[in-house]
N, CA, C and O of each residue as an XYZ file, in Angstrom:
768
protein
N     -11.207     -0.582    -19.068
C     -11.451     -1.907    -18.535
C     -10.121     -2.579    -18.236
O      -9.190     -2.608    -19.041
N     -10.096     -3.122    -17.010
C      -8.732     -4.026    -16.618
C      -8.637     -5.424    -16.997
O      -9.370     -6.255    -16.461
N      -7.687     -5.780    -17.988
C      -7.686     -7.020    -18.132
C      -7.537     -8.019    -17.137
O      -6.591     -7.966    -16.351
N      -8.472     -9.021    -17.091
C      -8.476    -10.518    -16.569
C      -7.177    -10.999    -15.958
O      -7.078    -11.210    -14.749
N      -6.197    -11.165    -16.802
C      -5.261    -11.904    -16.566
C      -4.138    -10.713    -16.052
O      -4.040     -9.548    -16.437
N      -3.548    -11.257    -15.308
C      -2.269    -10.365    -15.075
C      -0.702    -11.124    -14.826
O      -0.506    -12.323    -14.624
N       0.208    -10.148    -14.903
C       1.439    -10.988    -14.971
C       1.648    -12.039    -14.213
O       1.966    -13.099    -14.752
N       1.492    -11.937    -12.631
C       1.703    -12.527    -11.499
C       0.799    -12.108    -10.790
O       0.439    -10.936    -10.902
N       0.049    -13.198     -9.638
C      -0.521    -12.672     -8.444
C       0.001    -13.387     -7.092
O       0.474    -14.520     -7.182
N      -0.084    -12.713     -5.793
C       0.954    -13.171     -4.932
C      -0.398    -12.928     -3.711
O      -0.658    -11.857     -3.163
N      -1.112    -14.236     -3.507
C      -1.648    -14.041     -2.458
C      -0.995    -14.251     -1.015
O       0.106    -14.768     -1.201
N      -1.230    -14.056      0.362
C      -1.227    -14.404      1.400
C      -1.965    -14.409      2.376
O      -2.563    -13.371      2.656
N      -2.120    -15.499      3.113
C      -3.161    -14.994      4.518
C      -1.818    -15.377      5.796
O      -0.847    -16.132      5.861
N      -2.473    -14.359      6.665
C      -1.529    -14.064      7.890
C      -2.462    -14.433      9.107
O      -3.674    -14.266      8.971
N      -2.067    -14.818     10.031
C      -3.105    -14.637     11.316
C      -2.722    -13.731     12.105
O      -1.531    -13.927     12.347
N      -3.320    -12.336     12.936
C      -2.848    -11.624     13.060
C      -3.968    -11.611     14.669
O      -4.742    -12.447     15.136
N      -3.580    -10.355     15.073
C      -4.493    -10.477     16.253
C      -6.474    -11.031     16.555
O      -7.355    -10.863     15.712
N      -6.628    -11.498     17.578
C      -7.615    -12.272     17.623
C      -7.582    -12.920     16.457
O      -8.132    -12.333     15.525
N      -7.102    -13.946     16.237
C      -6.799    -14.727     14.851
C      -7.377    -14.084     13.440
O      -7.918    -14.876     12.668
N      -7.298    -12.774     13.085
C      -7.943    -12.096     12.319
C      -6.795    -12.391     10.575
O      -5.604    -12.153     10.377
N      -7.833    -12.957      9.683
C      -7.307    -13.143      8.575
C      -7.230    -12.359      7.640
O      -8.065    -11.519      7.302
N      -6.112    -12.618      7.122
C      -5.590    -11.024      6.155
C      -5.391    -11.714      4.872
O      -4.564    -12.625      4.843
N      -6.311    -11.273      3.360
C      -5.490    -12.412      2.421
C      -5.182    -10.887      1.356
O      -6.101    -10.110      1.096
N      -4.059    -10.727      0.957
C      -3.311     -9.907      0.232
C      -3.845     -9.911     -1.742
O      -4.356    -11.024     -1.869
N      -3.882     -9.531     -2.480
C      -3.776     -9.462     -3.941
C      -3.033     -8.248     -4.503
O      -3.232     -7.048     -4.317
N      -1.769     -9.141     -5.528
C      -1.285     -7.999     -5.944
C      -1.007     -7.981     -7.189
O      -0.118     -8.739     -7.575
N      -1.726     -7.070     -8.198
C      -0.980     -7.341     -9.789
C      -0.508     -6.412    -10.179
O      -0.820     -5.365     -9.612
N       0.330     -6.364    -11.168
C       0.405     -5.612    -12.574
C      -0.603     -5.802    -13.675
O      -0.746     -6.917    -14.177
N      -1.192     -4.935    -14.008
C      -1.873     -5.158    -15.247
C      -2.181     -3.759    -16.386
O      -2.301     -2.544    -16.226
N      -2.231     -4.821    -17.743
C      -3.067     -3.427    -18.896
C      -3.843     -3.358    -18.485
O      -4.494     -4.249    -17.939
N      -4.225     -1.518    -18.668
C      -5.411     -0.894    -18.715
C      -6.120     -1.334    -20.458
O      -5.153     -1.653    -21.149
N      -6.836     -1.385    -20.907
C      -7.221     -1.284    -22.134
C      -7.923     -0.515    -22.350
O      -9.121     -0.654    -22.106
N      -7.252      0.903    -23.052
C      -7.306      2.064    -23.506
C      -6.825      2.517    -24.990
O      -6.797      1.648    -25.861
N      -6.441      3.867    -25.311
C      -6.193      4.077    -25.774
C      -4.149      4.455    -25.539
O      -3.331      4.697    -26.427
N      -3.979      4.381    -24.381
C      -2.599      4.737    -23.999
C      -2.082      3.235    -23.031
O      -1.011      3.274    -22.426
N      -2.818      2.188    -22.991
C      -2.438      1.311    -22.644
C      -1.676      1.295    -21.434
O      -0.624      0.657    -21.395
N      -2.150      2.013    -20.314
C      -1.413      2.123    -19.514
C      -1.546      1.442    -18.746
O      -2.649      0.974    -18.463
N       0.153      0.987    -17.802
C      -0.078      0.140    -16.991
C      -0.144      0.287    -15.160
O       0.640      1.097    -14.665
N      -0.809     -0.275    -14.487
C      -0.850     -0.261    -13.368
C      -0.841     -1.385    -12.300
O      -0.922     -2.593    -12.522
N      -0.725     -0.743    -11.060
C      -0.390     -1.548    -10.179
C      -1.969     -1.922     -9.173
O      -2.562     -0.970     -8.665
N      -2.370     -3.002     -9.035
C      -3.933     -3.124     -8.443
C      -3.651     -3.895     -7.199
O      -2.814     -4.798     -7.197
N      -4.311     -3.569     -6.173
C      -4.270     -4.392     -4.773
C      -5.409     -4.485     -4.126
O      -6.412     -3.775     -4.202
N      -5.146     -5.572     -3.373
C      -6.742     -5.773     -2.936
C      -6.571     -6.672     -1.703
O      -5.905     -7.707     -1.690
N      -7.151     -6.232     -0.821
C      -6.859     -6.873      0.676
C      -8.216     -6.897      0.826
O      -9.097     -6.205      0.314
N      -8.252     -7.914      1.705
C      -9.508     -8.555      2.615
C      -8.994     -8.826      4.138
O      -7.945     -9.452      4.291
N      -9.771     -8.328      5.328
C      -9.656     -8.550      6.655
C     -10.845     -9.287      6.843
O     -11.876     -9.107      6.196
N     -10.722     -9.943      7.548
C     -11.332    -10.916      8.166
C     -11.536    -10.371      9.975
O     -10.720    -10.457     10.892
N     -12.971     -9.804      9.977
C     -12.667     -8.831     11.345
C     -13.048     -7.240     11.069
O     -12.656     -6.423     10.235
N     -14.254     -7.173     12.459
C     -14.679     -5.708     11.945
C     -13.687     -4.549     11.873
O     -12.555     -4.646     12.346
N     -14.193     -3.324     11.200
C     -13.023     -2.421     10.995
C     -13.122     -0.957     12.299
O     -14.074     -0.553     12.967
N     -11.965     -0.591     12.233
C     -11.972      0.365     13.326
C     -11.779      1.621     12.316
O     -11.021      2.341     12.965
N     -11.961      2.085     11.464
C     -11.940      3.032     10.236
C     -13.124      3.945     10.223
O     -14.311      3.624     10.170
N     -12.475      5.415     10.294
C     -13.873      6.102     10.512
C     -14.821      6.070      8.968
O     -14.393      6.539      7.913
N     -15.685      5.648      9.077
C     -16.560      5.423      7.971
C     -17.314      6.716      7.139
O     -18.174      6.617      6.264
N     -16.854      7.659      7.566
C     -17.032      9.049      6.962
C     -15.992      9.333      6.012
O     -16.190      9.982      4.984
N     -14.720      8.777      6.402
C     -13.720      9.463      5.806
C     -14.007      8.959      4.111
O     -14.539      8.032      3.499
N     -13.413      9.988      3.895
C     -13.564     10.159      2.090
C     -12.543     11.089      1.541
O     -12.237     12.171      2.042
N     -12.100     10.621      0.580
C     -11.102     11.527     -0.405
C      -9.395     11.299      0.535
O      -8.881     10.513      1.331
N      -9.025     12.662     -0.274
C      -7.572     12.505      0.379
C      -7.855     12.990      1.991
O      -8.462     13.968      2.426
N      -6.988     11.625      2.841
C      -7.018     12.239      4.098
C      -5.726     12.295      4.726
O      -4.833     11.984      3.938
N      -5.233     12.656      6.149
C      -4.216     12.638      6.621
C      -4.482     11.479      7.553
O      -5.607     11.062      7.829
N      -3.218     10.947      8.058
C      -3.342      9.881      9.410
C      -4.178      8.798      9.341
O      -4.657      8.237     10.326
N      -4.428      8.386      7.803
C      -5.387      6.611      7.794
C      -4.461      6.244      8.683
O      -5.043      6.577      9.716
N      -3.441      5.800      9.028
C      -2.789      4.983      9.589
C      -2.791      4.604     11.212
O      -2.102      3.717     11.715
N      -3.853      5.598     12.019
C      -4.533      5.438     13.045
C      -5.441      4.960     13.279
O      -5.930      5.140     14.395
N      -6.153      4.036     12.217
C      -6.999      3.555     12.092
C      -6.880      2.351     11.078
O      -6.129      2.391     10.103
N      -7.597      1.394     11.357
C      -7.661      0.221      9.901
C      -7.187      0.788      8.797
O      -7.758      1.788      8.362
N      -5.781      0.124      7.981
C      -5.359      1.065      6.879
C      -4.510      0.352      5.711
O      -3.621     -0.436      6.034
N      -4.660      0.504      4.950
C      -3.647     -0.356      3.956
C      -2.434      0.413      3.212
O      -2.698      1.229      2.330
N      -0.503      0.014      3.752
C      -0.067      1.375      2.951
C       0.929      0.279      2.306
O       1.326     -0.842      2.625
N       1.184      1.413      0.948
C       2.011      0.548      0.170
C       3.240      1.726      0.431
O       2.962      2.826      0.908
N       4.751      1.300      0.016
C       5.207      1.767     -0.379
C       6.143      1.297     -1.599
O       6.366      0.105     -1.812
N       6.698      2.394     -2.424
C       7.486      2.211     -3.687
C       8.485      2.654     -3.745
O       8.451      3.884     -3.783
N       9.785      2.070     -3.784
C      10.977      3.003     -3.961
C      12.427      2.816     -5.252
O      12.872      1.835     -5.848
N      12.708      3.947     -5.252
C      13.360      3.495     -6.660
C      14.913      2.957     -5.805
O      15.325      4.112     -5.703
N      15.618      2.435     -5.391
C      16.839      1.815     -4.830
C      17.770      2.361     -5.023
O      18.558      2.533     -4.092
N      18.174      3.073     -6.903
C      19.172      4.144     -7.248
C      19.511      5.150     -6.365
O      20.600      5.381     -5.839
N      18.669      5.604     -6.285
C      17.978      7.558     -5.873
C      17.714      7.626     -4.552
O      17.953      8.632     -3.883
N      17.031      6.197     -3.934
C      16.426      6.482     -2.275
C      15.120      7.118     -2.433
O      14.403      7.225     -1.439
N      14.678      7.610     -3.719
C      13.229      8.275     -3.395
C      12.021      7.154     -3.457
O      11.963      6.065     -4.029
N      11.213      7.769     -2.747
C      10.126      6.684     -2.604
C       9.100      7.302     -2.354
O       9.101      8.452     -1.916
N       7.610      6.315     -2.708
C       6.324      6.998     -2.785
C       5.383      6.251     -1.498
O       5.279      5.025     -1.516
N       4.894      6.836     -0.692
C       3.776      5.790      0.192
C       2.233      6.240     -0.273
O       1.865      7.382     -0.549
N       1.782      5.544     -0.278
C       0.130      5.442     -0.461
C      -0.530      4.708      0.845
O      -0.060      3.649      1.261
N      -1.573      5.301      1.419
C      -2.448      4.503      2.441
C      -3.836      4.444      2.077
O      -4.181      5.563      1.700
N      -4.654      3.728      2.035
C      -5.796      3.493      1.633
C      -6.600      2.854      2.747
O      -6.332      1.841      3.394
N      -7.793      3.783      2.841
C      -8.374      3.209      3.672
C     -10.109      2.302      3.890
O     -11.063      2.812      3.303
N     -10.300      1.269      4.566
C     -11.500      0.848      3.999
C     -12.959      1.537      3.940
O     -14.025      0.938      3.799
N     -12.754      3.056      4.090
C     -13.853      3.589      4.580
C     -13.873      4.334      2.929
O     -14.853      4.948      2.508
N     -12.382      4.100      2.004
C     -12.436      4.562      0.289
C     -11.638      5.667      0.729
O     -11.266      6.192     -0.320
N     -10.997      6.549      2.037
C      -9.955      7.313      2.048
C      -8.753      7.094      1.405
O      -8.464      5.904      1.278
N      -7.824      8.048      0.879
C      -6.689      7.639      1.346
C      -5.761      8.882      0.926
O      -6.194     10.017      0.726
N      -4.484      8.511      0.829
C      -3.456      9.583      1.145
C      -1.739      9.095      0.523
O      -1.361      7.927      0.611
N      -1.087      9.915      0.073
C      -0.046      9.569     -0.840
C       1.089     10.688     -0.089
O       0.675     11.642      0.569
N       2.551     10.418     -0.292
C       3.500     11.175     -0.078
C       4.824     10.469     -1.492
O       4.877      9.365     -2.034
N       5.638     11.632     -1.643
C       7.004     11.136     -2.152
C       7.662     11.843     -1.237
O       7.391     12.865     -0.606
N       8.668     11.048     -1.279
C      10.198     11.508     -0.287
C      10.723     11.297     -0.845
O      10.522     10.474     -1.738
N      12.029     12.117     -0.586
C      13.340     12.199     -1.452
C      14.329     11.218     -0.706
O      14.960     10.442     -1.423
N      14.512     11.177      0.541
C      15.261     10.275      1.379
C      14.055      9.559      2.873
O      12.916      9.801      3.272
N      14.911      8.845      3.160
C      14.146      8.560      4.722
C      13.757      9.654      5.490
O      14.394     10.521      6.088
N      11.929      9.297      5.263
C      11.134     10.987      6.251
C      11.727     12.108      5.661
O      11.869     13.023      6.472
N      12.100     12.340      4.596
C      12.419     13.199      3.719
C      11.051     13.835      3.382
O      10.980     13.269      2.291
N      10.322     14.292      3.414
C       9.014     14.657      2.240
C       9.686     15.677      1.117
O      10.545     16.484      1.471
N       9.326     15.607      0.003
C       9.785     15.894     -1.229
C       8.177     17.183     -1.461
O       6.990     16.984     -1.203
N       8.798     18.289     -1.968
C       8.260     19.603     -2.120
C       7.361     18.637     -3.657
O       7.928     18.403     -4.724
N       6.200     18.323     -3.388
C       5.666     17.979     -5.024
C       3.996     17.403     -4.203
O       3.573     16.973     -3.131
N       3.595     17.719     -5.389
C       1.659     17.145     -5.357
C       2.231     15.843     -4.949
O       3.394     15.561     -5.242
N       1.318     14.876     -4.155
C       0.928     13.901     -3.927
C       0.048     13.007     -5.112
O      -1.075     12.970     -5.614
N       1.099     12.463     -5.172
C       1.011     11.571     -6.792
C      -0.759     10.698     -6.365
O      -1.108     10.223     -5.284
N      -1.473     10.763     -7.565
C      -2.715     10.069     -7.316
C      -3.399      8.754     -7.733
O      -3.088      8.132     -8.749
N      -3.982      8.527     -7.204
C      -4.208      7.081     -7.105
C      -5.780      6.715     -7.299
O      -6.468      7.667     -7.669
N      -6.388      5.594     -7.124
C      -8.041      5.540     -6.701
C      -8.242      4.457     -5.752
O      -7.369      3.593     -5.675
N      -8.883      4.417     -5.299
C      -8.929      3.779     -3.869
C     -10.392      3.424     -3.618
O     -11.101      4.416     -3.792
N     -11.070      2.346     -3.268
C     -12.242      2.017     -2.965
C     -12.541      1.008     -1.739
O     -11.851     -0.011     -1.787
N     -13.395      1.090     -0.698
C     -13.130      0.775      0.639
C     -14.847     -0.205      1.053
O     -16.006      0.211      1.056
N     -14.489     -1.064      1.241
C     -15.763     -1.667      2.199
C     -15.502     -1.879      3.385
O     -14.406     -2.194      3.847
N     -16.733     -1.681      4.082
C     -16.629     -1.830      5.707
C     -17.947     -2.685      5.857
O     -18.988     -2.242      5.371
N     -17.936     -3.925      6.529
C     -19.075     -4.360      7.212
C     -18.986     -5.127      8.190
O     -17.901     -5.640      8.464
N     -20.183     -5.385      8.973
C     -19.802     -6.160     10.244
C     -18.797     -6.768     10.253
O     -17.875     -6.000     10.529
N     -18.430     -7.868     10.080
C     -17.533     -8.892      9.866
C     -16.035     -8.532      9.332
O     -14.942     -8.963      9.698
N     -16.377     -7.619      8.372
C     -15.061     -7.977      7.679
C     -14.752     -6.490      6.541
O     -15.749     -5.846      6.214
N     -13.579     -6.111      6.089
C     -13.248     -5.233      5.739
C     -12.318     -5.306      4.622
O     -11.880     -6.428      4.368
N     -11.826     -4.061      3.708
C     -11.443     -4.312      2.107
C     -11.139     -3.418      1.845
O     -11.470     -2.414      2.476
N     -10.339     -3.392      0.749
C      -9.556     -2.364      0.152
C      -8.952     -2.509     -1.318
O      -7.877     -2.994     -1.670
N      -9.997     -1.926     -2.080
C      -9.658     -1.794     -3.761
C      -9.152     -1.097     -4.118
O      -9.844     -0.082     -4.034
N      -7.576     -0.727     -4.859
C      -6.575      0.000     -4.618
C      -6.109      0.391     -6.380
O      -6.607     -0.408     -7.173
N      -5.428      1.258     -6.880
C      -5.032      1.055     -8.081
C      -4.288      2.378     -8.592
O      -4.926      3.421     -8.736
N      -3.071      2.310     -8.831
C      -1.946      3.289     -9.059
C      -1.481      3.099    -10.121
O      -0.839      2.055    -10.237
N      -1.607      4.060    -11.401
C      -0.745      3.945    -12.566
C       0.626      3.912    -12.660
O       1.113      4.984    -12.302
N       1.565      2.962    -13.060
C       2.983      2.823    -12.924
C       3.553      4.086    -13.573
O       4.661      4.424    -13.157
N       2.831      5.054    -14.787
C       3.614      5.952    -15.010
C       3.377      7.100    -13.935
O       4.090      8.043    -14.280
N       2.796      7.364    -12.977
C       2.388      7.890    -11.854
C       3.430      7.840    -10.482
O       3.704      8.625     -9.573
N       3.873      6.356    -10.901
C       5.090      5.944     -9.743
C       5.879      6.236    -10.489
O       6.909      6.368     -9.828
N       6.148      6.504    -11.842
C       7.852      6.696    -12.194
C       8.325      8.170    -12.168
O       9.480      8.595    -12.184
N       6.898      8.995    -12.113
C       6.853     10.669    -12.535
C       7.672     10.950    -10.970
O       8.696     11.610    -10.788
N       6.889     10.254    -10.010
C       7.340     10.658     -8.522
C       8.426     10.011     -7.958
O       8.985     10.552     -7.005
N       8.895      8.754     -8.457
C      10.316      8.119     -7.947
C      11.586      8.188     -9.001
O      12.740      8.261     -8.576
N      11.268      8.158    -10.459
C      12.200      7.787    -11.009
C      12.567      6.441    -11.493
O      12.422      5.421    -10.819
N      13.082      6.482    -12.773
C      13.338      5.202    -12.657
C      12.563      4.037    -13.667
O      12.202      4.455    -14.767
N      12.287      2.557    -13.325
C      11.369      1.874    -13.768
C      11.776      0.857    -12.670
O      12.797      0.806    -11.984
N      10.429     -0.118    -12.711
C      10.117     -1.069    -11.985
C      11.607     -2.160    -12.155
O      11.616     -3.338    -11.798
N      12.389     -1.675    -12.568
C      13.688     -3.187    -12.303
C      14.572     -2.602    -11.415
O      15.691     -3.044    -11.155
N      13.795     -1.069    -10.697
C      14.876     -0.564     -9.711
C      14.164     -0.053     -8.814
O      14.453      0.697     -7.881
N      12.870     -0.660     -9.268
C      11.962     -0.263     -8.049
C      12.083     -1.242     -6.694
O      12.842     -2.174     -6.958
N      11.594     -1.314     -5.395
C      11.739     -1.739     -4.392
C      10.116     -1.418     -3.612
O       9.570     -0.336     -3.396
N       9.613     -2.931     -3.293
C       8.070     -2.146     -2.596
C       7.513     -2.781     -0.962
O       8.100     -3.654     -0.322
N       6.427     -2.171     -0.609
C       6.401     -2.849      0.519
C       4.630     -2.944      0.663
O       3.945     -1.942      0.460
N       4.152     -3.988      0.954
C       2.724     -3.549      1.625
C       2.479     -3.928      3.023
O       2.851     -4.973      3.556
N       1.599     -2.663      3.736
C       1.544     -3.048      5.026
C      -0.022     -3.234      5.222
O      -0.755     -2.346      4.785
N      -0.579     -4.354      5.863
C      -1.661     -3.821      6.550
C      -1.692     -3.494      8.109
O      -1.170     -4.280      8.898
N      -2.324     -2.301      8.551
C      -2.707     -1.964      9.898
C      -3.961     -2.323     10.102
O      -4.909     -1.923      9.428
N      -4.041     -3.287     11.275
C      -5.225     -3.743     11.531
C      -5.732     -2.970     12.902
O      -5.026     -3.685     13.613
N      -6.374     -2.100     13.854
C      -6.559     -1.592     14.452
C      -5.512     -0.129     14.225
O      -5.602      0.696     15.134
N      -4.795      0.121     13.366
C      -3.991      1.454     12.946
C      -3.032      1.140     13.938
O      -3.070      0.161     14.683
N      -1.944      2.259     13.897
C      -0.783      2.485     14.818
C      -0.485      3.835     15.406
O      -0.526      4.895     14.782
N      -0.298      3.742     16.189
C      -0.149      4.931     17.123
C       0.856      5.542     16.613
O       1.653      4.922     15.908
N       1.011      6.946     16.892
C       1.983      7.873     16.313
C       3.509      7.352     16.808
O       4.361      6.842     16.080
N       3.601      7.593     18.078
C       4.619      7.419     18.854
C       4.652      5.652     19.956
O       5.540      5.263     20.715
N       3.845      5.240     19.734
C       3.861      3.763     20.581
C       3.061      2.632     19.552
O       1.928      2.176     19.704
N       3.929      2.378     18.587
C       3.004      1.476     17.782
C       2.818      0.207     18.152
O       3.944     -0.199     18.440
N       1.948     -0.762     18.332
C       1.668     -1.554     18.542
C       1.874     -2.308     17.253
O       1.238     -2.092     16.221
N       3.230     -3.605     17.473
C       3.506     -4.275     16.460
C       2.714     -5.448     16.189
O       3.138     -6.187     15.300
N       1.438     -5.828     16.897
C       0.508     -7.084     16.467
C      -0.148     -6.187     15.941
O      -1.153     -6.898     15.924
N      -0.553     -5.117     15.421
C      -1.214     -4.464     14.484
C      -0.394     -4.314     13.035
O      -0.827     -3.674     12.077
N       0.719     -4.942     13.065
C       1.320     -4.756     12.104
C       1.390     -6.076     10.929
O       2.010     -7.062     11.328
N       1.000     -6.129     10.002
C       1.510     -6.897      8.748
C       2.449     -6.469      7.519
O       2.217     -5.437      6.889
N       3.246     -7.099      7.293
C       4.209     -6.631      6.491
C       4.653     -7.606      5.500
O       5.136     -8.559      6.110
N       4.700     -7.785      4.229
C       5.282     -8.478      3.378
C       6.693     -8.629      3.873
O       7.053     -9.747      4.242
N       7.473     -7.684      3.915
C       8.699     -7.184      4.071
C       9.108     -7.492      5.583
O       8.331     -7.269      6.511
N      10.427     -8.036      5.765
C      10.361     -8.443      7.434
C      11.484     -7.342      7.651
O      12.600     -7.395      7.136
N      11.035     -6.359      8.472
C      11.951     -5.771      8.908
C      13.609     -5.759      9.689
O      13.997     -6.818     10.183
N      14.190     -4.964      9.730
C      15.531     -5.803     10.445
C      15.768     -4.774     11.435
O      16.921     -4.491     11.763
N      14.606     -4.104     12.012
C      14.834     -3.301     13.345
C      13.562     -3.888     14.040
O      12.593     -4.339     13.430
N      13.681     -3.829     15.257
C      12.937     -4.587     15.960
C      11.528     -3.481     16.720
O      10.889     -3.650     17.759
N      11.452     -2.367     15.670
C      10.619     -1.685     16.325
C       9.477     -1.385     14.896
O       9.993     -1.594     13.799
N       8.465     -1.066     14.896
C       7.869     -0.903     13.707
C       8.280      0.576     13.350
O       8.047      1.506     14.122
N       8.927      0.745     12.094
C       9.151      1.775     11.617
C       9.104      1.186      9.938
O       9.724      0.216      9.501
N       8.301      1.968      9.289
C       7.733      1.326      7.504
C       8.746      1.833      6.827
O       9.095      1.334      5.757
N       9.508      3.168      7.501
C      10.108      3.725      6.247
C      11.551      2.864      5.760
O      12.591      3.502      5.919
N      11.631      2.002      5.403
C      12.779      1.191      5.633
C      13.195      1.070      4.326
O      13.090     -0.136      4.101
N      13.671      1.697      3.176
C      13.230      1.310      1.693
C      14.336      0.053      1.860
O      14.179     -0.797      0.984
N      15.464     -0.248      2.843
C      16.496     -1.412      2.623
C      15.629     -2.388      3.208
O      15.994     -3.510      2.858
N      15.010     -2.406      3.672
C      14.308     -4.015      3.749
C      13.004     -4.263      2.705
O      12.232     -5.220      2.768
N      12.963     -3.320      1.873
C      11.821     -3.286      0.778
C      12.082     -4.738     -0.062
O      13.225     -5.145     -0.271
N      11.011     -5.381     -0.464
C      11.164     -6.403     -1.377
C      11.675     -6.049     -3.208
O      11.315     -5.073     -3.865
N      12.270     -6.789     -3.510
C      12.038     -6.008     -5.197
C      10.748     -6.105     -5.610
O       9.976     -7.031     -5.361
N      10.400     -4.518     -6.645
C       9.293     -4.613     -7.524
C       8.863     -5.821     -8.061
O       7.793     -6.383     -7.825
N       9.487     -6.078     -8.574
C       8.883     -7.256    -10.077
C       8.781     -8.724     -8.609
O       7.768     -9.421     -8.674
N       9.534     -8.969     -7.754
C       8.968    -10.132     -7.248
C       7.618    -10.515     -6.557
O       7.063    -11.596     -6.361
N       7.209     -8.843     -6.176
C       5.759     -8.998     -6.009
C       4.648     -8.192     -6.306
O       3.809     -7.674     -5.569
N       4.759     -8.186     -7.201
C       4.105     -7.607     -8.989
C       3.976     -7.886     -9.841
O       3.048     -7.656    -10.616
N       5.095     -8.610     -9.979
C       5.098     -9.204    -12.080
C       5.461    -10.646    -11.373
O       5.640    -11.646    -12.067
């Protein structure tokens, strides 16, 4: 069971294409267990039907062509970093890299992920154990660095469309590219 209260929560709403509202949730919290472990929980709401294939299930490749929610985590020391995408259909998909577009030879660290889709409006219940992010980056959260994106209609491989883009994190290249761990926010400022 996840406790109630958590360290910090950091909502936002964005207006994004066709004035489509995005409101963000992000905590740290105890698990209450027997190993007390802690994790990282997120939870987005769109405002606006979803373009997400509604079949998809389990680990997939390429949420990000579609309605998608990705986090990333990076340790700042090392340069390694973890992305997670989650999608509202309950897909989703994980990588570690060792450097920028690096992919790192290792399982895809795991996560749980839970997705609503309905007329109107779309969601994403998200939840990653922090000792899960430290096995795959290194480190601890006072050298961690993170980012969340939402894709609202997804992004194209090679021509991304940047009004599909939301970003905590404001980039400092003028083209959408996520892998940026230097424009990453610190861990603990939007987490704890």
């Amino acid at each position: 069971m996840i406790q109630a209260e958590s360290l910090r929560t950091l909502e936002m709403s964005l207006a994004g294409p066709a004035k489509t509202e995005i409101r963000y949730e992000l905590m740290e919290v105890e698990q209450q267990s027997n190993s007390q472990a802690r994790r990282v929980l997120i939870n987005v709401f769109v405002n606006g039907p979803s373009t997400a294939n509604p079949q998809a299930k389990g680990f997939v490749y390429g949420l990000w062509r579609e309605d998608c929610v990705e986090l990333f985590i990076a340790n700042r020391d090392t340069g390694r970093y973890v992305e997670f995408n989650f999608s509202p259909s309950g897909a989703w998909w994980s990588r570690v890299f060792e450097g920028i577009r690096m992919p790192a030879n290792s399982e895809p660290p795991l996560c749980e992920a839970v997705g609503h889709m309905g007329n109107e409006s779309w969601s994403v219940e998200a939840s990653v154990e922090l000792d899960t992010i430290r096995a795959a980056i290194g480190g601890d959260p006072s050298t961690w660095v993170g980012n969340l994106i939402v894709l609202v209609g997804g992004c194209d491989d090679t021509d991304p469309d940047l009004d599909n883009l939301h970003s905590l994190a404001t980039f400092s290249c003028s083209h959408a590219d996520f892998h940026r761990p230097q424009d990453f926010l610190p861990f603990r400022a939007i987490f704890s």
